[in-house]
C-alpha positions in Angstrom: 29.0 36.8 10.7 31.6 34.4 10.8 32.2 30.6 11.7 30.8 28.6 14.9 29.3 25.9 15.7 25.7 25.1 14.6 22.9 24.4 17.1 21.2 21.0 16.5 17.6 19.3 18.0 18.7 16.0 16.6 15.0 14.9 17.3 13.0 17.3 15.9 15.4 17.5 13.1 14.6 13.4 12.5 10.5 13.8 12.9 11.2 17.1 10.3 12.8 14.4 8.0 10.6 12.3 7.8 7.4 14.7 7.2 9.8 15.9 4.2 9.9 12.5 2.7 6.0 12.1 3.3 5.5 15.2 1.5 7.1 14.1 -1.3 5.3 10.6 -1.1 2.1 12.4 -1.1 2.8 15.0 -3.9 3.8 11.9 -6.1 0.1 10.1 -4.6 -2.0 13.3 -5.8 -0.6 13.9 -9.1 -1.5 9.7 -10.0 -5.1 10.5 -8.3 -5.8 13.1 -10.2 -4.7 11.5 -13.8 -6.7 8.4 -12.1 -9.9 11.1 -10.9 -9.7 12.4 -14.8 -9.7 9.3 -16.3 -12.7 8.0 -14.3 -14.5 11.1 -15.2 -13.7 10.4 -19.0 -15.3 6.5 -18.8 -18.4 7.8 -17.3 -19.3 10.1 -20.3 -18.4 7.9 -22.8 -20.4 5.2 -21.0 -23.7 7.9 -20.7 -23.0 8.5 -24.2 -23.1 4.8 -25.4 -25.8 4.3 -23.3 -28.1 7.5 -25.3 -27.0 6.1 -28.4 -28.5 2.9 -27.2 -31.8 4.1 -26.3 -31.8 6.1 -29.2 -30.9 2.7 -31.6 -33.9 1.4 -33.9 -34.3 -1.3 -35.8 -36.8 -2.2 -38.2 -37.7 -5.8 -36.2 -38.0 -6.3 -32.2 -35.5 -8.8 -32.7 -32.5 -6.9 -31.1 -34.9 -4.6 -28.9 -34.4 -6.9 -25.5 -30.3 -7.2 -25.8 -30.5 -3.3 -27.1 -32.9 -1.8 -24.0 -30.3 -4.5 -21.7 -26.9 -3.0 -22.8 -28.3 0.5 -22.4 -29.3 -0.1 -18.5 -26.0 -1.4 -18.1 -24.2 1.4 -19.5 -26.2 3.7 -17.6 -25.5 1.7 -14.3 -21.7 1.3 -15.0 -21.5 5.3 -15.6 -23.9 5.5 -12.1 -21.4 3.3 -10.3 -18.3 5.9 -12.2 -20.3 8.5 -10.6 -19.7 7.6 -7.4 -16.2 6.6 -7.8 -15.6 9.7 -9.3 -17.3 11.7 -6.5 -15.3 9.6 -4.0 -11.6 10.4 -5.8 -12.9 14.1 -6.1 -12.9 14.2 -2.0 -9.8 12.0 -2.2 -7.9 14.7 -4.0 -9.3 17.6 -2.3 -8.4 16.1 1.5 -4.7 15.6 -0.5 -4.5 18.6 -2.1 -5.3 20.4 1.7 -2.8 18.4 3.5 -0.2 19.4 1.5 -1.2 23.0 0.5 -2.6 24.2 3.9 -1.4 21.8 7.1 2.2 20.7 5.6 3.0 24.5 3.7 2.1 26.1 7.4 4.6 24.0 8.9 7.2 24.2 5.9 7.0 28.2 6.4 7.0 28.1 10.0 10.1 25.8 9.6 11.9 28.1 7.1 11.3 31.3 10.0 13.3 28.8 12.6 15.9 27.9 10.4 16.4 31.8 10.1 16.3 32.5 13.8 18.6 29.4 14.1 21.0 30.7 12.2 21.1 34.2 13.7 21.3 32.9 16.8 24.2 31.1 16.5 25.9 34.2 15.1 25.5 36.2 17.8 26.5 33.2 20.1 29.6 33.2 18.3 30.1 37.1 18.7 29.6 36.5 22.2 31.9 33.9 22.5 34.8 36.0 20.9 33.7 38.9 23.1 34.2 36.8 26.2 37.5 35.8 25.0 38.6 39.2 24.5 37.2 41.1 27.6 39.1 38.3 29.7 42.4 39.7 28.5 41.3 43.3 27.9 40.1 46.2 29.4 36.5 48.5 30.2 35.6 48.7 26.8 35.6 44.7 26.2 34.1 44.1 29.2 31.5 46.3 27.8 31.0 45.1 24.6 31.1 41.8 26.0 28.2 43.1 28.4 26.2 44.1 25.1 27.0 40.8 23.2 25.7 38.6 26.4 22.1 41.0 26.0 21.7 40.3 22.8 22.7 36.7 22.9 19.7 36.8 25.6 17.2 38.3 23.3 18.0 36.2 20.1 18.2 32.7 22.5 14.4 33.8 24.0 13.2 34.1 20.0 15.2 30.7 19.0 13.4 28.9 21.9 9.8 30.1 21.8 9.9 29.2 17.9 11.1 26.1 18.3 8.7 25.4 21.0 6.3 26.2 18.5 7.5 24.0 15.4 7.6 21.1 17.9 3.9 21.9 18.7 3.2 22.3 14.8 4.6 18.8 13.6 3.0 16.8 16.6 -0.4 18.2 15.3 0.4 17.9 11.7 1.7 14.8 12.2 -1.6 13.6 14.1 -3.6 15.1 11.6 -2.1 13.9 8.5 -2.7 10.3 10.3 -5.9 10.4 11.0 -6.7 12.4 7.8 -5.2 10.0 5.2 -6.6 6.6 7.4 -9.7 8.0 6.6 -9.4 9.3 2.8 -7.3 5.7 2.0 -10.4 3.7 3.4 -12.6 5.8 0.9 -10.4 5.0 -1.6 -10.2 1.3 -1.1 -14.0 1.0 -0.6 -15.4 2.7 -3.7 -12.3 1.4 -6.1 -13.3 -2.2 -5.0 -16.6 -1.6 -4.7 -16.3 -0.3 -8.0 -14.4 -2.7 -9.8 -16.4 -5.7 -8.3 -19.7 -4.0 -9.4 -20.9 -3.7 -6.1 -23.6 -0.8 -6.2 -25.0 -1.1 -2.8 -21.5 -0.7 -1.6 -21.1 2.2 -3.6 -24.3 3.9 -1.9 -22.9 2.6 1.5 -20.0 4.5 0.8 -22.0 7.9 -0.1 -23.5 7.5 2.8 -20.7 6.6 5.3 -18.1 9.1 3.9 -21.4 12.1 3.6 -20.3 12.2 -0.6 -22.6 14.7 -1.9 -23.7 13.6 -5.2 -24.5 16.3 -7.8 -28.6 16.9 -8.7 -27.9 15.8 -12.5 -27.4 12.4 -11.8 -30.9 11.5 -11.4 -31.9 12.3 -14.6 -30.5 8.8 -16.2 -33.2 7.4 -14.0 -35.5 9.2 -15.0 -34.5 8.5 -18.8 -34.5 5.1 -18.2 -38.4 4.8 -17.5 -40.6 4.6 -14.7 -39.5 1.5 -12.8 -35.8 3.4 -12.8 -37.2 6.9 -11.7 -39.2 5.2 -8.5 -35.8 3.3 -8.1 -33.9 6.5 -7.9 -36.6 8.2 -6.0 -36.1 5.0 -3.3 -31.9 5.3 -3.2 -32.7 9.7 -3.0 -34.4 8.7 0.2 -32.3 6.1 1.4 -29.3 8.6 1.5 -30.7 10.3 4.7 -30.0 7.2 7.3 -28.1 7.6 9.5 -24.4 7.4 8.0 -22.3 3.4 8.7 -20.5 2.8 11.6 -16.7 3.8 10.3 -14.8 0.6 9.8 -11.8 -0.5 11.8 -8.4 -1.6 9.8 -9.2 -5.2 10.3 -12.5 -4.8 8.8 -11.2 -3.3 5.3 -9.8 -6.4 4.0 -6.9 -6.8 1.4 -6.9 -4.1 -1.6 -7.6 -5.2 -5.0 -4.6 -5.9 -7.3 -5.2 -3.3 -9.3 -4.9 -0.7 -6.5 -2.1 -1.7 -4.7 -0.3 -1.3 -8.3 -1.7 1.8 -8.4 0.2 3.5 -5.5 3.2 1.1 -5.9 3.8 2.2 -9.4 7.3 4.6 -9.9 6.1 7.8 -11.1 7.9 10.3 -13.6 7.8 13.6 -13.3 4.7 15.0 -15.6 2.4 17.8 -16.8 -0.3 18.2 -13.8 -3.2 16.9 -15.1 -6.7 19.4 -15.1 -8.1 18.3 -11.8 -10.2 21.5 -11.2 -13.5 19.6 -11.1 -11.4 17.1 -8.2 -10.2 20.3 -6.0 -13.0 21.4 -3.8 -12.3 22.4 -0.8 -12.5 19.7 1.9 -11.7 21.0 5.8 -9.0 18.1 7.2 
């Protein structure tokens, strides 16, 4: 269609920019969750495991029974804390994985559909401009197909402007929604990695319950394995999941990460096989 001039929204094109580079920040986030979500999910069945071998580990004296029965409750406690953790980077990666795949693709297509009107539309601006340069020094029939050129610069400016109007719409929501999406997953992710880390169990549950993590039926059974003191001590945290959910914290109130976290999501990342992360996909609405 020829050369012209291209029309620009300098600041939309800016705010567009930068959601590109988040994109790319959060693609690079996911892909380490999920190798981190797998991982987790690796420890915890090597830890049940130990902790069956354990119970199941006779000697001919009670001499070793005490330290044996001992490691075997902390293994099954460490792979109920990984449990949790687990549970918590499963909801992690899901909120991710629907930020990027639903709220960010919606606003990548719609983005793609501007670009296209934006290009046509300065093609037929162009046409028009050569049409009115024409019909100023010709005669009825440039004045006409100028007349023609100006309609259907008319039609394609109306499109250009209503679907700009709407991308502008579309980032200030995605962009409000990514916020408060990812302020909320990154405080789940802080609480239950240090919370974890530390050994802090009551945390843990304070985290099922503030964040509504819905643990899966199995895990009681390494209660119930575990004797009749453990069973009524599962049977106590079951029914201590149904208070009413914690106050969500403010910033201020989160504290520092842990070490090891911050060089988590600091690390440089190469480009790599996506990991299995099926079991960390569920659908979470953001």
């Amino acid at each position: 269609w020829g050369s012209g001039t291209r029309t620009t929204d300098a600041k939309l094109s800016d705010r567009l920019e930068v959601l590109m580079a988040q994109r790319d920040k959060y693609k690079a986030l996911l892909r380490v969750s999920l190798r981190l979500c797998a991982q987790v999910r690796d420890v915890k069945s090597t830890q049940r495991e130990l902790a069956t071998v354990l119970g199941a580990f006779t000697v001919r004296s009670d001499e070793l029974g005490h330290e044996v029965e001992a490691n075997a409750r902390t293994q099954r406690q460490l792979a109920r804390n990984g449990d949790v953790l687990y549970e918590a980077l499963s909801v992690f990666c899901a909120s991710l994985t629907h930020l990027l795949n639903t709220a960010m693709e919606d606003t990548f297509a719609q983005l793609k559909v501007y670009q296209e009107a934006r290009i046509e539309f300065d093609a037929y601006r162009t046409d028009e401009e050569k049409a009115r340069a024409a019909a100023s020094h010709g005669g009825e029939a440039q004045r006409a197909r100028h007349e023609r050129k100006v309609a259907e610069l008319a039609e394609k400016r109306a499109r250009f402007e209503a679907l700009r109007k709407d991308l502008t719409v579309r980032v200030h929501f995605l962009e409000q929604n990514q916020l408060k999406v990812m302020r909320r997953q990154l405080t789940l992710l802080h609480n239950a990695t240090c919370s974890y880390f530390t050994g802090d169990a009551d945390n843990l549950e304070k985290c099922i319950r503030q964040f509504h993590i819905k643990m899966p039926q199995h895990l009681g059974q390494d209660a119930t394995a575990a004797g009749p003191a453990a069973a009524a001590a599962a049977k106590d945290d079951e029914e201590s999941r149904s208070l009413t959910p914690l106050p969500f914290p403010t910033p201020s109130e989160l504290g520092t990460p842990s070490e090891a976290l911050t060089a988590l999501l600091s690390q440089q990342l190469t480009v790599e096989e996506r990991m299995d992360g099926d079991e960390c996909m569920d659908e979470v609405e953001v």
